[in-house]
MMTF fields as JSON, N, C-alpha, C and O atoms, coordinates in Angstrom:
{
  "mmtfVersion": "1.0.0",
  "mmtfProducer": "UNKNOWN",
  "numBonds": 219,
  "numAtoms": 220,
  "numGroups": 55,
  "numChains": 1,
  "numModels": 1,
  "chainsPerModel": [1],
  "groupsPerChain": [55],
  "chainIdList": ["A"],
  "bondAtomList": [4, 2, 8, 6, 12, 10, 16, 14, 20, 18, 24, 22, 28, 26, 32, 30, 36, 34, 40, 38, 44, 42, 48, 46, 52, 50, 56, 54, 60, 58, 64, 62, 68, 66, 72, 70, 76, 74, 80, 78, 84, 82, 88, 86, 92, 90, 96, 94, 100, 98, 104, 102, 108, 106, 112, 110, 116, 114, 120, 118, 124, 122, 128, 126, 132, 130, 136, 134, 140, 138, 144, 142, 148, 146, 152, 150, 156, 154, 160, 158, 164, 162, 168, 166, 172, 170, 176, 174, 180, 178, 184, 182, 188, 186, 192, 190, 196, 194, 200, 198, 204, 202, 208, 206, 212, 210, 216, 214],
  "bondOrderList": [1, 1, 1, 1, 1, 1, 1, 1, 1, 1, 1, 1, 1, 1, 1, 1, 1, 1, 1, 1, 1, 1, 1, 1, 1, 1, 1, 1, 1, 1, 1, 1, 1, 1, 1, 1, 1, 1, 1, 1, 1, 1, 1, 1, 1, 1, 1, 1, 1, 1, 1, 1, 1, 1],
  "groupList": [{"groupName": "UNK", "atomNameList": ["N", "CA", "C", "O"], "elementList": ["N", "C", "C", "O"], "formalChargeList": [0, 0, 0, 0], "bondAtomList": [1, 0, 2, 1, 3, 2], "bondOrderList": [1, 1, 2], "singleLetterCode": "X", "chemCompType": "L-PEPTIDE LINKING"}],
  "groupTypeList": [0, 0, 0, 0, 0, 0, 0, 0, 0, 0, 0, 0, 0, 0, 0, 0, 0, 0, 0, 0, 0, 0, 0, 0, 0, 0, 0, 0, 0, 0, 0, 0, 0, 0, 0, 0, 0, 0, 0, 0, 0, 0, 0, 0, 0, 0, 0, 0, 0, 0, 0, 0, 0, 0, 0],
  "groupIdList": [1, 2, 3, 4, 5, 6, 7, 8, 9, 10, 11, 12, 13, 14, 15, 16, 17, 18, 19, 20, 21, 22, 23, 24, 25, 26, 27, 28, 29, 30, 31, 32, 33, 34, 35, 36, 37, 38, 39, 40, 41, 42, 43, 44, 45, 46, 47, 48, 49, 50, 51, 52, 53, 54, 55],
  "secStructList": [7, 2, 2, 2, 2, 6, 2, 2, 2, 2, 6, 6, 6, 1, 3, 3, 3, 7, 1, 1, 7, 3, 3, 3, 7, 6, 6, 1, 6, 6, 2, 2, 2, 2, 2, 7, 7, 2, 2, 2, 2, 2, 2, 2, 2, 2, 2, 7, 7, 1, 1, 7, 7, 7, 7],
  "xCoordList": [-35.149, -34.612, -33.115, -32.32, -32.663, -30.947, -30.553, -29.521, -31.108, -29.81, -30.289, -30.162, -30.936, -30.858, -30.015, -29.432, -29.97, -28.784, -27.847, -27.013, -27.503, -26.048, -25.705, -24.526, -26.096, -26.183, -25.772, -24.556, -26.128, -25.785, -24.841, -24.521, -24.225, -23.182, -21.688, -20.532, -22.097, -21.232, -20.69, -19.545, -21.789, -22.283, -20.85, -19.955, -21.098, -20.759, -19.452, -19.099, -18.53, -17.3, -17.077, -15.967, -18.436, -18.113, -17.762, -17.224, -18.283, -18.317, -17.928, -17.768, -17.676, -17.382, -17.89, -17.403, -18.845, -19.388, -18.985, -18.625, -18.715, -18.191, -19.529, -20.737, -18.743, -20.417, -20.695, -21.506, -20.489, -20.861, -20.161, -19.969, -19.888, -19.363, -19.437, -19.488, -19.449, -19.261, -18.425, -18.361, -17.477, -16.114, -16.593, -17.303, -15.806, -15.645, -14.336, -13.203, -14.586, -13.271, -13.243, -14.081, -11.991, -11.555, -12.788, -13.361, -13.33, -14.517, -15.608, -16.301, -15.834, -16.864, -16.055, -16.325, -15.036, -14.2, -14.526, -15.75, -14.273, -13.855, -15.722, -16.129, -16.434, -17.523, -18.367, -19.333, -17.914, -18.587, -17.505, -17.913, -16.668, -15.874, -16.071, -15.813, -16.665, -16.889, -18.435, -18.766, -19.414, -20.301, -21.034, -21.897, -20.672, -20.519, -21.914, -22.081, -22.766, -23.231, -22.647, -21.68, -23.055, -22.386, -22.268, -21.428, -23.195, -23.259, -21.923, -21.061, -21.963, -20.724, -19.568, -18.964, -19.121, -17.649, -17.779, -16.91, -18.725, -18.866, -18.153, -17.247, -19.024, -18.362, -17.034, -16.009, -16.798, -15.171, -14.419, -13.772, -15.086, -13.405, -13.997, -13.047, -14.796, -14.731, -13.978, -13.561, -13.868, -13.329, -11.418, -10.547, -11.324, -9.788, -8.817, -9.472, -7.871, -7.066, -5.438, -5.16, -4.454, -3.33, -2.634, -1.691, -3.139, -2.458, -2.977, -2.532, -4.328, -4.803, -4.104, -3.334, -4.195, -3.557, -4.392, -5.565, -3.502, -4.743, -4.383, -4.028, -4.022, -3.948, -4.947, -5.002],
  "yCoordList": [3.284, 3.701, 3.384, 4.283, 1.973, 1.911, 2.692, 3.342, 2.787, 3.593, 4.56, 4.862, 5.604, 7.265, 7.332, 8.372, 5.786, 5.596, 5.618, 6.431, 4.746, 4.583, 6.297, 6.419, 6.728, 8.176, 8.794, 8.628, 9.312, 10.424, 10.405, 11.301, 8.295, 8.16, 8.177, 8.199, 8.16, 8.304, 9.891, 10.136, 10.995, 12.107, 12.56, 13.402, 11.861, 12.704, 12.17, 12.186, 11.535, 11.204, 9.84, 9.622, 8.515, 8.03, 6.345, 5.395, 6.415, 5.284, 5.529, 6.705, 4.563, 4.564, 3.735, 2.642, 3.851, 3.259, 2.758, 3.607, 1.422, 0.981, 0.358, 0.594, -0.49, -1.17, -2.308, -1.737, -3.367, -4.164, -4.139, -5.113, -2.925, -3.459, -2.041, -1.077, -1.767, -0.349, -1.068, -2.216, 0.655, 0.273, 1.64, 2.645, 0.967, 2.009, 3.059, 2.585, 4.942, 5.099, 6.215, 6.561, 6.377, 7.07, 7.344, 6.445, 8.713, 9.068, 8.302, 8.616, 7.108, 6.149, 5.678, 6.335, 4.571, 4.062, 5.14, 5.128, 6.05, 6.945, 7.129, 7.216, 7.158, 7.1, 6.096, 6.218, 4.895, 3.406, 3.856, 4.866, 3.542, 3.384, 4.268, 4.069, 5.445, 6.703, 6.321, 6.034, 6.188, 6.44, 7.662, 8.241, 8.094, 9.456, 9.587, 8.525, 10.433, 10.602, 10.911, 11.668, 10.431, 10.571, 12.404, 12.993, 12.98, 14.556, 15.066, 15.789, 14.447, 15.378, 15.268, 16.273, 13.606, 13.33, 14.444, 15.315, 14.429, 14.973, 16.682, 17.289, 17.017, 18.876, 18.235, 18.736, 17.541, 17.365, 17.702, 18.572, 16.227, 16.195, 17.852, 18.582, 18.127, 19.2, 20.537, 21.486, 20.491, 21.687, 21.429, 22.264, 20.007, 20.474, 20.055, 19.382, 20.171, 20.125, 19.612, 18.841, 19.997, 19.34, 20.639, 20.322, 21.992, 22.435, 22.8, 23.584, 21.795, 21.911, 21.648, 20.688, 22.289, 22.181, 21.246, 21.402, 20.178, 19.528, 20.095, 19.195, 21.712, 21.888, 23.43, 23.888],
  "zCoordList": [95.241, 96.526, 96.619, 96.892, 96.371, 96.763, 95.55, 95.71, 94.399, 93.444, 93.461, 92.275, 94.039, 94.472, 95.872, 96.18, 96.978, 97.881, 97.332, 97.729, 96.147, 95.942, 94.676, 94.343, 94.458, 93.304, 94.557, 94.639, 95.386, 96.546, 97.703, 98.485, 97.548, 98.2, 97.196, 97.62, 95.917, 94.936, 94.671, 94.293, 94.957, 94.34, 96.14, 96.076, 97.145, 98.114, 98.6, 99.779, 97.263, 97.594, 98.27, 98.756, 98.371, 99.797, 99.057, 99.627, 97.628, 96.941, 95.872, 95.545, 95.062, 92.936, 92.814, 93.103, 92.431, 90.791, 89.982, 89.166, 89.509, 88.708, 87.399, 87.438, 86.315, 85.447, 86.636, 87.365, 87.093, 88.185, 89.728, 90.457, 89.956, 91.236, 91.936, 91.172, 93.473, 94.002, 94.981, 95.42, 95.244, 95.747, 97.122, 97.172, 97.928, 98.704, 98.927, 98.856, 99.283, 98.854, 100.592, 101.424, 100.413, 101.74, 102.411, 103.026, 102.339, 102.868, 103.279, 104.247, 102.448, 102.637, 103.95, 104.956, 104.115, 105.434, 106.077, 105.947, 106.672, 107.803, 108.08, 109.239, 107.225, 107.897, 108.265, 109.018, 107.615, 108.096, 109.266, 109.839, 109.603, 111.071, 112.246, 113.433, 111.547, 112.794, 112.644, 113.795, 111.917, 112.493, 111.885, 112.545, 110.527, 110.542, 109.536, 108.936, 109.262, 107.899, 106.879, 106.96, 105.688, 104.363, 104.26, 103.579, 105.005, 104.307, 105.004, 104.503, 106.437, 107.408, 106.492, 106.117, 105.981, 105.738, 104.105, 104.075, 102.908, 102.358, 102.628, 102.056, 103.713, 103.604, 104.515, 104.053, 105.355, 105.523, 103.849, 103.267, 103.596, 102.286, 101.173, 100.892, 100.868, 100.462, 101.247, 100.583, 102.622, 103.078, 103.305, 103.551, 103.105, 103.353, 102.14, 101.344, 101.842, 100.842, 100.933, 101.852, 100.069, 100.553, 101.63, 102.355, 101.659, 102.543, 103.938, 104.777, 103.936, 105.348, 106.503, 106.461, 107.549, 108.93, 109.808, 110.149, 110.127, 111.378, 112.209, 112.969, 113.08, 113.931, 114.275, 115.416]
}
C-alpha cells in the first residue's frame, strides 16, 4: 500500500524518489499547503508551461 502511495505521488510530479530518502518537490508543497489532491496539482503542472499566462 505506501509504495503504490509513494509510485503515484512520484509518477504525479509531487515527490522524488531517491535510494533512501523521498523529497518533496514544488507540486507536492502547493498541495500539502492547499489541501489539494495529488491528481488536481498533477493536471495543473502538466497544463502550464513557461509561457503560461496567470491571467
Amino acid at each position: 500500500l505506501v509504495q503504490n502511495t509513494l509510485e503515484d505521488l512520484e509518477d504525479s510530479g509531487c515527490i522524488k524518489i531517491n535510494e533512501n530518502n523521498v523529497e518533496p518537490l514544488m507540486l507536492g508543497t502547493v498541495a500539502s499547503q492547499y489541501y489539494l489532491s495529488y491528481m488536481t496539482v498533477s493536471m495543473f503542472g502538466s497544463n502550464i508551461g513557461p509561457d503560461t499566462s496567470l491571467e
